[in-house]
KEMAR-125512 format. One record per residue (C-alpha): x, y, z. Coordinates in steps of 0.02 Angstrom, whole numbers, plus 50000, padded with zeros to 5 digits. Each point is the difference from the previous one (the first is absolute). Layout:
N
XYZ
...
REM end
This chain:
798
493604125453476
499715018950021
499545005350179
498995016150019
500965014150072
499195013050108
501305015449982
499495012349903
498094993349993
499245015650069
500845011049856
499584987249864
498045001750071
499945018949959
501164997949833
498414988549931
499055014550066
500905014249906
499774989249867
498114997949979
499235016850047
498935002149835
499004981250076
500335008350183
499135015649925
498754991049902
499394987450134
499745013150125
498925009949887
498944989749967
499974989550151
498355007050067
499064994049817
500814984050003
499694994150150
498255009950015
499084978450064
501345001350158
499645014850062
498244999550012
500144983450064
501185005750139
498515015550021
498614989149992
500854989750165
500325015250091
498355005149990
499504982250050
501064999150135
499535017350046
498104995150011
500334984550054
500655011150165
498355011650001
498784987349982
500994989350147
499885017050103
498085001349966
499944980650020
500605003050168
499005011650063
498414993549963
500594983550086
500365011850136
498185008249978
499244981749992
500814993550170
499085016750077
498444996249911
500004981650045
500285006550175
498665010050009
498824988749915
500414986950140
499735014550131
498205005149946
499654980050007
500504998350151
499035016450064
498524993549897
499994983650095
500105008250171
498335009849957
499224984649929
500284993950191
499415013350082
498475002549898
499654982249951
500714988050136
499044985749906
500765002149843
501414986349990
501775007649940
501214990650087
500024986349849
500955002149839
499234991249843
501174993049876
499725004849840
501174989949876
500904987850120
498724985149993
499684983350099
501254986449946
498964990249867
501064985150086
500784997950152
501674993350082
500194987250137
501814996250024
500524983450107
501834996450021
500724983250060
501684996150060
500605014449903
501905001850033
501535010249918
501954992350006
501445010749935
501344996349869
501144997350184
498684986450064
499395012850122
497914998850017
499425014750047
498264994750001
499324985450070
498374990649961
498795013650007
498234995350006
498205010349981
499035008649898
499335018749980
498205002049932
499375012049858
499485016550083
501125002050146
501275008250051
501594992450061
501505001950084
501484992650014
501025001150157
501844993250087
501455006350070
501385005049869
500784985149946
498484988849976
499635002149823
498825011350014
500445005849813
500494983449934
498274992050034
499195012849915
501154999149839
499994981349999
497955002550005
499935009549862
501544994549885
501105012450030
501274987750091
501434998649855
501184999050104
499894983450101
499004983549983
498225000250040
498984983950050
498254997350049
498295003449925
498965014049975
498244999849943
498895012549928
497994997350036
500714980950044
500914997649834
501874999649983
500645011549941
501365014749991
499645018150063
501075006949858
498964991549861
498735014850033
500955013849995
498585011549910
498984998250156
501304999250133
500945015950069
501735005050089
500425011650107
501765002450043
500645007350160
501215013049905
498595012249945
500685000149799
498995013549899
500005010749858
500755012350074
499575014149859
498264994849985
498545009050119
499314988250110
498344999149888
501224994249844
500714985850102
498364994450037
498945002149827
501834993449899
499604986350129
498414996249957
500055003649807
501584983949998
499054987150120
498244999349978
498814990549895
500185003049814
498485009249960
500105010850143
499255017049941
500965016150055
498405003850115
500204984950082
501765004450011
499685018650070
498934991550125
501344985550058
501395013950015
498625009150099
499584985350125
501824996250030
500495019350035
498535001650134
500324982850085
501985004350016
499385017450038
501145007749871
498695010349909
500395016550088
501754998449909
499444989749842
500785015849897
501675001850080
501794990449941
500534988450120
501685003649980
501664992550092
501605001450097
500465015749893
498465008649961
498675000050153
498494993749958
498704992050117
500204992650145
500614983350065
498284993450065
499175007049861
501414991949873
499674984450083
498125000649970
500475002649840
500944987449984
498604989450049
498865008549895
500814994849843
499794981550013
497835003350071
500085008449818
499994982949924
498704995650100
500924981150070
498954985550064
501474996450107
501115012950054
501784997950088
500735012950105
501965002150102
499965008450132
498875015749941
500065008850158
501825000350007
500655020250042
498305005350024
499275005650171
498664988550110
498595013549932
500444997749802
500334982250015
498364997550077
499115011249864
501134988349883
498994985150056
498485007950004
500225002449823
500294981949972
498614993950115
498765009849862
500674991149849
499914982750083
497905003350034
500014998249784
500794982150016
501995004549981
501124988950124
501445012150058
501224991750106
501415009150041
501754998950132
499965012850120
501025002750142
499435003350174
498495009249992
499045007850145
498394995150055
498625008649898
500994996649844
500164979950041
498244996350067
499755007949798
500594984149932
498794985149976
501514987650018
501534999550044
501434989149976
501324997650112
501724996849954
501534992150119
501805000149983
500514986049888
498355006149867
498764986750117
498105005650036
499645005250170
498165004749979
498865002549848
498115006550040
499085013250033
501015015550075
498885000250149
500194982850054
501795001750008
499985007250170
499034987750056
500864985549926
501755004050085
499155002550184
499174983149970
502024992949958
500465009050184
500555016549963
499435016050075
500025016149918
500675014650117
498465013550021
500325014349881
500754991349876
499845000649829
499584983049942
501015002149847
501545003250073
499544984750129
499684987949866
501965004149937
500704997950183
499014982550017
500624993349821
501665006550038
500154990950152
500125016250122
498364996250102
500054986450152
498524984649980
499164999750154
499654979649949
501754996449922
501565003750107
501184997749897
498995007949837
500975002549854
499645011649825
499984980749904
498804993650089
498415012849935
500334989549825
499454984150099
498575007550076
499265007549846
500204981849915
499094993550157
498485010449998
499715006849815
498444989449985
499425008750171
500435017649913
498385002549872
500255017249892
498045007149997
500195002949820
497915003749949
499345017749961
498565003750085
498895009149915
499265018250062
498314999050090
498545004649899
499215015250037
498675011149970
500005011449822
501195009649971
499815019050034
499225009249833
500445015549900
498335006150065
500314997350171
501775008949988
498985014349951
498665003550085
501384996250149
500965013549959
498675011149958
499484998150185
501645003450071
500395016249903
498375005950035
500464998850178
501825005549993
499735014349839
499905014050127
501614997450068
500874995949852
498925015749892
500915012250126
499735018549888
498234991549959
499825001149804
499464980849985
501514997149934
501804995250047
501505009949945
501714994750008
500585005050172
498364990950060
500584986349923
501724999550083
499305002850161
498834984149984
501484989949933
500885003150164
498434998550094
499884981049935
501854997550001
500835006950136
501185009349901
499965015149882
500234997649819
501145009149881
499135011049853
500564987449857
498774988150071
498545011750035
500225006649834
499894980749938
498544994850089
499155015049947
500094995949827
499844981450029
498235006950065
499215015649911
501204999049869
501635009349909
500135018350077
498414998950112
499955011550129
498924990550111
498924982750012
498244999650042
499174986650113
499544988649841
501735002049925
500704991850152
498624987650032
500274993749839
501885000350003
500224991350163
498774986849957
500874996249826
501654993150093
499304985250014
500704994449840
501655004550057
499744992650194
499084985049968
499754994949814
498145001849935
499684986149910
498215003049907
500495002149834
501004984149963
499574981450018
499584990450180
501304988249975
501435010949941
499585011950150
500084987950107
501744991249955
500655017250024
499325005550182
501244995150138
498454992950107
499644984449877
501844997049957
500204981050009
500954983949952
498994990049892
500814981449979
500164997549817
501124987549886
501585001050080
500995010649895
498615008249907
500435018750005
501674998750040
500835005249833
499835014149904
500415005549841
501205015850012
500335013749864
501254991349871
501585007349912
499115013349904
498885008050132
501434997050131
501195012849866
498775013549999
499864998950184
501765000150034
500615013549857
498585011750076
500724997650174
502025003549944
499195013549913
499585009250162
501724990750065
500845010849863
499065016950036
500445000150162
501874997749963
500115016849907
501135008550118
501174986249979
499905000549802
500405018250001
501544997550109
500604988949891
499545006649821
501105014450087
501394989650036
499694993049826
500225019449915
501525005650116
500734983849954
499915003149806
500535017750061
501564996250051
500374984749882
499745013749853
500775014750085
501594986450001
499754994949829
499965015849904
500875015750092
501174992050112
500774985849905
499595002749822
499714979949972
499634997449810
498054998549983
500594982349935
501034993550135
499224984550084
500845004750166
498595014850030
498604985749943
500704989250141
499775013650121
498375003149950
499354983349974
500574994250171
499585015350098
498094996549936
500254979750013
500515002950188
498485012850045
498684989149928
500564985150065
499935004950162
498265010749979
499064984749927
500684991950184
498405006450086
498924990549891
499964983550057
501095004150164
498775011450070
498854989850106
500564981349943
499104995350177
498205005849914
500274991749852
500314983750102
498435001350105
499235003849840
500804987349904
499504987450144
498035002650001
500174995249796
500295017149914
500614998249834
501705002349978
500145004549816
498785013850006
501015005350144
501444999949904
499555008449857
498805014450073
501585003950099
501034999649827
498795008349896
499815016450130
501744999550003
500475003749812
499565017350018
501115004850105
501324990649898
499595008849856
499665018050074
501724997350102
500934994449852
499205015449897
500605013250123
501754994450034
500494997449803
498935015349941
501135010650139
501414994149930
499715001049835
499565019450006
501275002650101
501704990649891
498765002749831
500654984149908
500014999349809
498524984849991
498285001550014
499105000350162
498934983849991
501734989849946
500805006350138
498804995650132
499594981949927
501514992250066
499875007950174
498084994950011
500734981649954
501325001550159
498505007050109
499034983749944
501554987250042
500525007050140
498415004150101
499704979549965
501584999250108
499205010950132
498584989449978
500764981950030
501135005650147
498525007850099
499194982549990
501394990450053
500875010050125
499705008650153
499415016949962
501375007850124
501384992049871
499345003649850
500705018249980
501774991850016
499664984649891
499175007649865
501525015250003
501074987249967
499264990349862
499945015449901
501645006450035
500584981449931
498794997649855
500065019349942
501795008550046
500984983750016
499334987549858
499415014249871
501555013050025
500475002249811
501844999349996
500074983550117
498224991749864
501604996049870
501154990750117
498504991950058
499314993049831
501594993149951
499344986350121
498564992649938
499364992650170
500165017350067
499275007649855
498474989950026
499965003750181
500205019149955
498464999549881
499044989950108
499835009650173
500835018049929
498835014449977
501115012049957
500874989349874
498315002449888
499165014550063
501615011849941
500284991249830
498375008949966
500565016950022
501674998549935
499374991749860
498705015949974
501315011450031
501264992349893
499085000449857
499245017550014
501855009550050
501034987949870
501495007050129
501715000649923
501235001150149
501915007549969
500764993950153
500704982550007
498974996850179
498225005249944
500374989449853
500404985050084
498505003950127
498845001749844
500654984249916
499884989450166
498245006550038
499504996949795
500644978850031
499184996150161
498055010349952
500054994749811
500204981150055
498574986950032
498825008149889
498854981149966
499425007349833
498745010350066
501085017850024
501175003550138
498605013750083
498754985649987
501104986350052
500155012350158
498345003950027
499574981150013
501354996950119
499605013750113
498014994849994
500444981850032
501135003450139
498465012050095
498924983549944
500884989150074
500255009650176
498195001650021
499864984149971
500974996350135
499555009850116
498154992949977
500914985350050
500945005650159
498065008250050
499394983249975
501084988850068
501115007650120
499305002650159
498624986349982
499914995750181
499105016650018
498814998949883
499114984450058
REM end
C-alpha cells in the first residue's frame, strides 16, 4: 500500500496554488459579499463584548457609590438615634422589630436517649448521651477536643454517614428523625462556605427566595433579607461582594456572620451550628451570639458546638451540654448552674478564672477534688449518672411584667416640643429660627461625642426638610424625629391586634400545639427553584466578565496563530484534515477546561445547599442553561477568527457547525470531570481526555488502520469527537473544492481521508450521521455529570 511521502510537499502546496489563481482571484473578491452573515456576526460580538466591559465599569461604580450611600445612610441613623436620646430619653430605641422573620407557627423540643455513634473500626466515639434542649433556647455544646463535640451534633441531626448511630431522638415527644424536616431545620458549618461573587445582600435574599414558604411574596422576602442583615449586623455592607482568598472582600467576622446569616434566611425552627465563633475575636463572637439570642425570643432552638468561650459569651447560653473524653455527658442544664454543680462535686474554681476555661480543666482531669483523692477525668461520667434527676433545666418563659400604657405619639410630641423649646437657643446659634447645616453638625456632635462627616449632615438634612434644603425649621425636625418610631420600635395601628402582636419580640411565646403541627413546610418546587437559581448564576456570570474576556482573548490569539500556520507559513491544502485536527482540538481542549469552573467552582455550596433540600435539577440546568452562551459566543469568535483569517472556500455557517458540535461534546467532558474529581486535578484530567479522544483517536491518517478493526472502530465512534466533528468539514470542503491533486502523496492523503469520513453514513447523510453523534456524545456527558453531582460526594449533602 502507498505510504504518503513528505519531500517535496511544500512545493506541491504552491504548484496547486499556481494552478488555481482565477478561484484564488475570484474568492477573494468577493469574499467580503459572501460571507457578509460572519462578519457582522463577529461585529455584533465585539460590540457586545465591548459593552459588556462599559456597562461592568458603570456596574462597578455604582456598587462602589451604593456601599458609600449605604454607609452614610447607617451614619445619619445612628446620629438620628443619639438625638432621639438626648431629646427624648423616654422614647424606647434600643429594640429592633422584625419585620418578615415571624414566630415559629410550631415549635421544637428535642429529647435524645442513649444516643451513641460506633465507627466502621468498632470505635464509639459517643457514648449514651442523654437530655433534651427545649424550643426557644439557646444552647451550647461543650468538651475538650476529642469528646465528640462534633459527632453528637451530626448524629442529632442526621448528618452522621459515616458510623453507626443508636439511640432515640424525639421531636415534641414523638420519634422521630431530625433530618425528616429538613425545610424547617438549618446548618451551619464551621468552614464559612459562600457565594463568594454575590454581595452580602444576594446571599441573603437568594437565601430566602430558595427556603421559604411557597407563597412567600417578594415583600415578605425584602423584609426577611432585611431582618437577617440587621440581626447579623451586615446591613452597613449589604451592597458589597464578599469575595475570597484572591479577591478581598469583607472581612472574616463579618464573612462568618454571613455565613450564619444565610441559613436565619430560611427562617429554621431548629437551627444547628459548628463552632460559629471559630477565628473570630471574644468581641465578634459575643455580638455573634447576641445575634442568635434574638432569633431564639421568636421560638427557633439554636444549639450550636463552641469551643471555650469566655464568660459573658457562656452565661449567653440557656443550656449547656457538657461533653467528656470517650463522647459521655458530664453536665447538661442551665449554663449558670454549672458552676455551682461542680463546687457541690468538690472542686474549687481558682479566683479570676474564667469558668469556661475551668469547666475544660475539670472534665479533662487537670483540677484536684478536694473530696476524691485519687479523682480521675472517668469518674465525672459516674457522677452525672448519679445526680441527673437532682440537675432540673428551668426550661419556662416567664412572661414580661405588665405595665402601664405604652408611651403615645402625642406624648412624644409635646415631649419634644418642651425640650427644644428649652434647648432652641443654643442650638439656633445666628438666631433665624432656623437651623442650617453647620448648626446641625455641631448638635450632632453635641449629642454624640464626636463630629460628623458632611455626607451625613447633608443626609439628615434631606431626611428632614427635604432634597436640597438649606435648613430645617423647628416643625421639620419635630416631626422627623418623632416619625422614627416606625423604624425604632414598629407602630403597629394600622394592621390587626393579633398579627401585631405575633410579631413584637415582648409577646413571643411557645404555644403547645399537636406535636408536629407546624413543623413542615412546603418549599418552592422545581420550577420556582429554576428561576431562582438561573437569576442568581446570572449575576454569578456578570461578575465573571474579566475572566470571559481573558479567555475569548486567548480564544482569538489561538485561532491567530492556528491560521497564521495554516495559510502563510505552511500552505496546507484548505482540504487537508491535518489543519481540521489542529483546529478542532485546539478548541476541544480550551472549552473543556473553561466549562471546569462550572460545577468545580464552589462544589462545597452546592453541598450545603444540596443538604437543606435544594433541588438538584434546577441546579443543574440553570448552571447549564447560563452556560450556553458562552459556548456559543466562544465558539463564534475562535472559528469566525479563523475563518477571516485562512478564508476557506465553504460558507461561513457550514464551517462553524461542526466546531459548535465539538464545543457541545467536549464542554460535557469539562462538565462530568468537574463533578467527579477534585477541582485541583481536573485541568490535568480533562487535558488528557482530549488529547486521547481528539488528537489520538480522531487523527485522520491513523482513523483507517483503526477501522479495519471493528471493535476499535466502534470504540473510535463511540468516545471520539474529532472522528465526527471533522468529517463535517471535510465533507463541506470536499464537495465545494472537488480538489484534483497531481502528486502521488496528496492523492493518497485525499483518498485515505475520502474512506474513513464517507463511511457510517446510517442512511441519514454522512453530515447528519455526524451531527447526531456529536449531539449524543454532549448528551450523554451531561448526563453524566448530573450523575457524578448527584451521587458522588453524598456524604456531604446529607
Amino acid at each position: 500500500r502507498l505510504r504518503p511521502d513528505t519531500g517535496g510537499h511544500l512545493h506541491s502546496h504552491r504548484r496547486i496554488a499556481e494552478r488555481m489563481p482565477e478561484v484564488s482571484e475570484h474568492t477573494e473578491s468577493q469574499y467580503l459579499d459572501d460571507n457578509a452573515s460572519m462578519l457582522v456576526g463577529l461585529l455584533l460580538v465585539v460590540a457586545l463584548v465591548l459593552g459588556i466591559c462599559i456597562v461592568d465599569v458603570r456596574w462597578r461604580r455604582r456598587q462602589h457609590e451604593q456601599e458609600k450611600v449605604t454607609g452614610l445612610l447607617q451614619k445619619s441613623q445612628a446620629f438620628s438615634l443619639n438625638l432621639v436620646k438626648h431629646f427624648m430619653p423616654s422614647f424606647q430605641v434600643q429594640k429592633y422589630q422584625f419585620r418578615g422573620i415571624q414566630a415559629k407557627a410550631g415549635t421544637a423540643d428535642i429529647d435524645f436517649e442513649s444516643l451513641s455513634l460506633e465507627l466502621p473500626n468498632g470505635k464509639r466515639v459517643l457514648d449514651g448521651v442523654t437530655g433534651n434542649f427545649n424550643a426557644g433556647r439557646l444552647c451550647a455544646v461543650m468538651g475538650p477536643s476529642g469528646a465528640g463535640k462534633t459527632t453528637f451534633m451530626n448524629a442529632l441531626c442526621g448528618k452522621a454517614t459515616y458510623g453507626k448511630m443508636g439511640g432515640t431522638i424525639r421531636i415534641n415527644g414523638v420519634e422521630s428523625d431530625i433530618s425528616s424536616f429538613k425545610s424547617i431545620t438549618g446548618f451551619v458549618p464551621q468552614d464559612d462556605i459562600v457565594h463568594q461573587d454575590l454581595t452580602v445582600r444576594e446571599q441573603i435574599e437568594f437565601s430566602a427566595r430558595l427556603r421559604n414558604s411557597v407563597g412567600t411574596t417578594r415583600a415578605e422576602i425584602n423584609d426577611i433579607t432585611q431582618d437577617v442583615l440587621h440581626v447579623m449586623q451586615v446591613d452597613h455592607i449589604q451592597n458589597s461582594i464578599v469575595g475570597s482568598v484572591e479577591r478581598r472582600g469583607i472581612s472574616g467576622g463579618q464573612r462568618k456572620r454571613v455565613n450564619i446569616g444565610l441559613e436565619l434566611a430560611a427562617q429554621p425552627t431548629v437551627l444547628f451550628l459548628d463552632e460559629p465563633t471559630s477565628g473570630l475575636d471574644s468581641t465578634s463572637s459575643l455580638a455573634v451570639a447576641l445575634s442568635l439570642k434574638k432569633m431564639c425570643q421568636l421560638g427557633m432552638t439554636s444549639i450550636m458546638v463552641i469551643h471555650q468561650p469566655r464568660f459573658s459569651l457562656f452565661t449567653l447560653f440557656d443550656d449547656v451540654l457538657l461533653l467528656g473524653k470517650g463522647g459521655q455527658t458530664v453536665y447538661l442544664g442551665p449554663s449558670l448552674k454549672a458552676k455551682a454543680y461542680f463546687e457541690r462535686r468538690g472542686f474549687a474554681m481558682p479566683a479570676d478564672e474564667n469558668p469556661a476555661d475551668w469547666f475544660m480543666d475539670v472534665i479533662s482531669g487537670e483540677m484536684p477534688n478536694a473530696s476524691i483523692p485519687d479523682f480521675r477525668a472517668d469518674m465525672l461520667f459516674d457522677m452525672w449518672l448519679e445526680h441527673r434527676s437532682e440537675m432540673a433545666a428551668d426550661a419556662e418563659s416567664q412572661d414580661p411584667m405588665e405595665g402601664g400604657r405604652d408611651v403615645s405619639d402625642g406624648d412624644d410630641r409635646a415631649v419634644l416640643a418642651q425640650k427644644l423649646e428649652e434647648e432652641w437657643d443654643l442650638i439656633d446659634i445666628n438666631k433665624d429660627g432656623v437651623m442650617s447645616e453647620s448648626e446641625l453638625r455641631e448638635l450632632l456632635a453635641h449629642c454624640s461625642s464626636m463630629m460628623p462627616d458632611a455626607g451625613a449632615v447633608a443626609q439628615l438634612m434631606e431626611r428632614m426638610a427635604g432634597k436640597d434644603a438649606t435648613h430645617v425649621t423647628k416643625k421639620q425636625f419635630c416631626s422627623y424625629l418623632c416619625s422614627l418610631r416606625e423604624d425604632v420600635a414598629r407602630h403597629f395601628g394600622d394592621e390587626d391586634s393579633d398579627q401585631a402582636q405575633m410579631t413584637t419580640l415582648s409577646s413571643m411565646r411557645t404555644v403547645p400545639l399537636d406535636p408536629l403541627i407546624g413543623l413542615t413546610r412546603d418549599t418552592p418546587g422545581f420550577r420556582q427553584q429554576f428561576r431562582v437559581l438561573f437569576r442568581r448564576r446570572l449575576v454569578q456570570w456578570w461578575r465573571m466578565n474579566t475572566q470571559r474576556g481573558l479567555f475569548l482573548v486567548a480564544l482569538a490569539l489561538g485561532a491567530v496563530v492556528l491560521a497564521t500556520l495554516d495559510r502563510f507559513l505552511l500552505a496546507t491544502p484548505r482540504w487537508s484534515s491535518m489543519a481540521l485536527l489542529n483546529l478542532h482540538t485546539a478548541l476541544a481542549l480550551l472549552m473543556s477546561i473553561f466549562c471546569l469552573h462550572v460545577f468545580a467552582s464552589d462544589q462545597p455550596m452546592y453541598w450545603r445547599e444540596s443538604a437543606n433540600g435544594i433541588c438538584k435539577e434546577a441546579f443543574f440546568l440553570a448552571r447549564l442553561s447560563v452556560n450556553n452562551f458562552d459556548i456559543i459566543v466562544h465558539t463564534f469568535v475562535f472559528t469566525a477568527v479563523y475563518f477571516m483569517m485562512r478564508q476557506p472556500f465553504v460558507p461561513f455557517w457550514k464551517f462553524f457547525f461542526p466546531f459548535l458540535f465539538t464545543a457541545f461534546a467536549t464542554s460535557g467532558w469539562g462538565f462530568f470531570v468537574s463533578t467527579i474529581v477534585p477541582p485541583k486535578h481536573g485541568p490535568f484530567v480533562v487535558s488528557l481526555i482530549v488529547f486521547i479522544v481528539c488528537g489520538l483517536l480522531g487523527n485522520p491518517t491513523s482513523l483507517h488502520d483503526f477501522f479495519n478493526d471493528p471493535k476499535m472502530e466502534i470504540v473510535v465512534s463511540l468516545v471520539s469527537v474529532t472522528r465526527w466533528s471533522i468529517a463535517m468539514n471535510f465533507i463541506e470542503e470536499d464537495k465545494t473544492l472537488d480538489p484534483h491533486p497531481d502528486e502521488i502523496t496528496e492523492q493518497y492523503m485525499l483518498q485515505t481521508f475520502r474512506e474513513v469520513f464517507y463511511k457510517r453514513d446510517f442512511g441519514v447523510g454522512c453530515w447528519w450521521t455526524a451531527a447526531f453523534m456529536l449531539i449524543a456524545m454532549g448528551a450523554t456527558l451531561r448526563l453524566g455529570a448530573y450523575l457524578g453531582l448527584r451521587f458522588t460526594n453524598r456524604a456531604k449533602q446529607v
